[in-house]
Kinemage of the C-alpha trace (Angstrom):
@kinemage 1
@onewidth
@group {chain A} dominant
@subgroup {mainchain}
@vectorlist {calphas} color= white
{ca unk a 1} P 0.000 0.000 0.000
{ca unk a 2} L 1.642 3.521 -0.779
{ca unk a 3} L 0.955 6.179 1.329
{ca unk a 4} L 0.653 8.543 -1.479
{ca unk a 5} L -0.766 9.308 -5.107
{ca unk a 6} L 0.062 10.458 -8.297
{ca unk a 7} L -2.667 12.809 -7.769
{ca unk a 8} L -0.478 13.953 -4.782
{ca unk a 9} L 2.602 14.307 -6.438
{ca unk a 10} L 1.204 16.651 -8.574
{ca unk a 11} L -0.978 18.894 -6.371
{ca unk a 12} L 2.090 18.983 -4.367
{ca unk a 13} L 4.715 19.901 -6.895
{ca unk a 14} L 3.107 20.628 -9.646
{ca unk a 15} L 2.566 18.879 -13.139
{ca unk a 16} L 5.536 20.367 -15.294
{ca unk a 17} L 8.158 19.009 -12.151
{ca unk a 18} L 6.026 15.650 -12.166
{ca unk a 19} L 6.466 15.258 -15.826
{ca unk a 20} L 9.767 16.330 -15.833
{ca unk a 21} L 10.958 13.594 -13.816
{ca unk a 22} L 8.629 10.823 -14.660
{ca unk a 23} L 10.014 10.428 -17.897
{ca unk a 24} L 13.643 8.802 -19.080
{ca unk a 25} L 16.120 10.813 -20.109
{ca unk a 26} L 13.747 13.912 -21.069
{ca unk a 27} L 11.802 12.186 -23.622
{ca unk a 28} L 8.679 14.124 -22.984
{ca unk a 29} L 5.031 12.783 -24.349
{ca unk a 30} L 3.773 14.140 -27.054
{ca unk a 31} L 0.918 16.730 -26.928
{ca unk a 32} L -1.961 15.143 -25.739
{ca unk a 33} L -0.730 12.208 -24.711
{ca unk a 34} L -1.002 11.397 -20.553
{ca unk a 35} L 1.916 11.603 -18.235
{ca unk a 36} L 3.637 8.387 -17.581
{ca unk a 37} L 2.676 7.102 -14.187
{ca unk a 38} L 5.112 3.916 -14.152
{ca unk a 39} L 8.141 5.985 -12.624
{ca unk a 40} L 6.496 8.083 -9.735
{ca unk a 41} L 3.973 4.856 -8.700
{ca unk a 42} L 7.235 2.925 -8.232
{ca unk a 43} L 8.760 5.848 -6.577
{ca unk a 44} L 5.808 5.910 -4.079
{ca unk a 45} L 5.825 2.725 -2.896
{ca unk a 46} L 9.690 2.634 -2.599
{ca unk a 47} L 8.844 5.496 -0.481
{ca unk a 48} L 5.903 4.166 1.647
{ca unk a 49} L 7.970 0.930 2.355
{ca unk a 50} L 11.034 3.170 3.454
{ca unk a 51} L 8.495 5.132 6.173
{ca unk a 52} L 6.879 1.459 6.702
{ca unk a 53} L 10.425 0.655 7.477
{ca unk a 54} L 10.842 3.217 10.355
{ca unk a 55} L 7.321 3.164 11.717
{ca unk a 56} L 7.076 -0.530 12.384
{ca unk a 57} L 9.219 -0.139 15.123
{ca unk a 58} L 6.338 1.293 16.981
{ca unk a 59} L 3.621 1.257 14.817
{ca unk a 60} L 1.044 -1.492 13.133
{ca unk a 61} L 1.867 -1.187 9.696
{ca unk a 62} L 0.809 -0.521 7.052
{ca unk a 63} L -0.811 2.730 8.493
{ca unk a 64} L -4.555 3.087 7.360
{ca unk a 65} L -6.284 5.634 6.618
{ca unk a 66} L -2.716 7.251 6.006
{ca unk a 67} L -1.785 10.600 8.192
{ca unk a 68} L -1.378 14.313 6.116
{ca unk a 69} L 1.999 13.933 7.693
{ca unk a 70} L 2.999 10.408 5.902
{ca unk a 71} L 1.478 11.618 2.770
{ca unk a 72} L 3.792 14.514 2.684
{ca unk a 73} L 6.806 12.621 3.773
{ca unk a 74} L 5.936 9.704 1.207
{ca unk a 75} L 5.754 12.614 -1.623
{ca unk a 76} L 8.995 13.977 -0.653
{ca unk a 77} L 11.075 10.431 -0.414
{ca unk a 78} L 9.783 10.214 -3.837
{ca unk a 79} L 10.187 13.437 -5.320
{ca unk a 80} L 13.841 12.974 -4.085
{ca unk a 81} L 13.964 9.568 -5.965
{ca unk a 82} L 12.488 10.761 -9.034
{ca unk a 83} L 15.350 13.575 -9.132
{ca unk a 84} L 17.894 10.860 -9.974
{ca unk a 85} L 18.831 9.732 -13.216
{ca unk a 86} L 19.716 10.632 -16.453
{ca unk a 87} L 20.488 14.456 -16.267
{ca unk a 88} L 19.019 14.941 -13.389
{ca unk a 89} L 20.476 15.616 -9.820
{ca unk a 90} L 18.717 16.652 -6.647
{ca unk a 91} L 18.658 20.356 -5.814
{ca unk a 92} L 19.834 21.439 -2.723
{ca unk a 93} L 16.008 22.003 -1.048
{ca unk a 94} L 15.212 18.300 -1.797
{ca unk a 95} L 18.411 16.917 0.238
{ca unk a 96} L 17.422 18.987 3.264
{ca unk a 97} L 13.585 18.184 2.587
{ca unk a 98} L 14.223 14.350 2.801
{ca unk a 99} L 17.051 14.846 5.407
{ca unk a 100} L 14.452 16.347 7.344
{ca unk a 101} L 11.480 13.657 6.802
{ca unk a 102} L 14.500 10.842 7.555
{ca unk a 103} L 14.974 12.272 10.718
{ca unk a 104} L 11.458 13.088 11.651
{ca unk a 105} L 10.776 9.655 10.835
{ca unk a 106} L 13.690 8.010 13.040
{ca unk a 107} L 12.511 10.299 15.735
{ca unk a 108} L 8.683 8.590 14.928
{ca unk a 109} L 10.301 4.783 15.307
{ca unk a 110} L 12.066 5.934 18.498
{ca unk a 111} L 8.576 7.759 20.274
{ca unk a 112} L 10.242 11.020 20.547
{ca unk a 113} L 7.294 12.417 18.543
{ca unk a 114} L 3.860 10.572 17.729
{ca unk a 115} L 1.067 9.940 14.935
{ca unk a 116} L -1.964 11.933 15.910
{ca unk a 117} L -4.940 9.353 16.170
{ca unk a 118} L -2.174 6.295 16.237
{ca unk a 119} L -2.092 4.291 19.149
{ca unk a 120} L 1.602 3.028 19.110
{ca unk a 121} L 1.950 -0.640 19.820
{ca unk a 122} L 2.430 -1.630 23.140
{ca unk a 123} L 5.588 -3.980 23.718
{ca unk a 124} L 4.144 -5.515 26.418
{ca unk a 125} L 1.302 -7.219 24.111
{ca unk a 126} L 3.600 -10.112 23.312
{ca unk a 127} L 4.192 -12.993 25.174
{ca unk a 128} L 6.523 -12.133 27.978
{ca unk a 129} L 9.274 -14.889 29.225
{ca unk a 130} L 11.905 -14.806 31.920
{ca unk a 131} L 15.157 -16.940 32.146
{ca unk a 132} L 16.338 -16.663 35.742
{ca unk a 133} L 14.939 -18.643 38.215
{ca unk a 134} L 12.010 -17.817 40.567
{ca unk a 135} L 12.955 -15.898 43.960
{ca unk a 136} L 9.418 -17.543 45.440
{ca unk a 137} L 8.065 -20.754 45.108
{ca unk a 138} L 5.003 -22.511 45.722
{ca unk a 139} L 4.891 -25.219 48.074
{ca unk a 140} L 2.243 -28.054 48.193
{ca unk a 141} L 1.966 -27.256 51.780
{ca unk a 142} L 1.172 -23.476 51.168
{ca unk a 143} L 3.924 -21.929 52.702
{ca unk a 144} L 6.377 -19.991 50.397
């Protein structure tokens, strides 16, 4: 499941950045012709498995209905994907963007900030186990 859409790729950077790097090597569709999805769907989930990737660690994943927040930091793992390749390099604003989301989300896995509406999952839900031995005993006579 990917956090984020086309749809929000484009409302979020715009359509002329979206086609710009969802095509190879600047071939550009003809006029008329619809923007090639393949590249920024597979960017997306790369993305949404990355933040699944940091969020399990306290989190039930995958997180649904997804979060404004994990939509946003979905879009810019991806956008910063996209920028690769061909003739293309990341600007300067999309290393600090994902630099920032990276950290954000270590600081998510680690409970120094939360998920509004998330209830993180509680460790103590598993099956619990001790290997020392027992300080008390009971005794068939019912002392201790």
């Amino acid at each position: 499941m990917s956090y984020a859409t086309v749809t929000d790729m484009t409302s979020r950077f715009g359509d002329v950045e979206m086609l710009r790097v969802c095509v190879a090597d600047g071939l550009l569709p003809a006029e008329g012709e619809p923007m090639p999805t393949a590249r920024i769907e597979q960017a997306l989930w790369d993305a949404s498995v990355l933040v699944d990737s940091y969020l399990r660690a306290r989190y039930a994943v995958p997180v649904s209905p997804a979060p404004a927040e994990l939509v946003r930091a979905t879009c810019v793992l991806a956008r910063y994907d996209l920028a690769h390749g061909g003739d293309r390099e990341p600007s300067e604003q999309m290393r600090l963007a994902r630099k920032e989301v990276l950290t954000w989300l270590a600081d998510l896995g680690f409970g120094r900030v939360s998920l509004e509406g998330l209830v993180p999952v509680s460790a103590a839900a598993g099956a619990r186990f001790a290997d020392r031995p027992r300080a008390f005993t009971s005794r068939t006579d019912g002392g201790l």
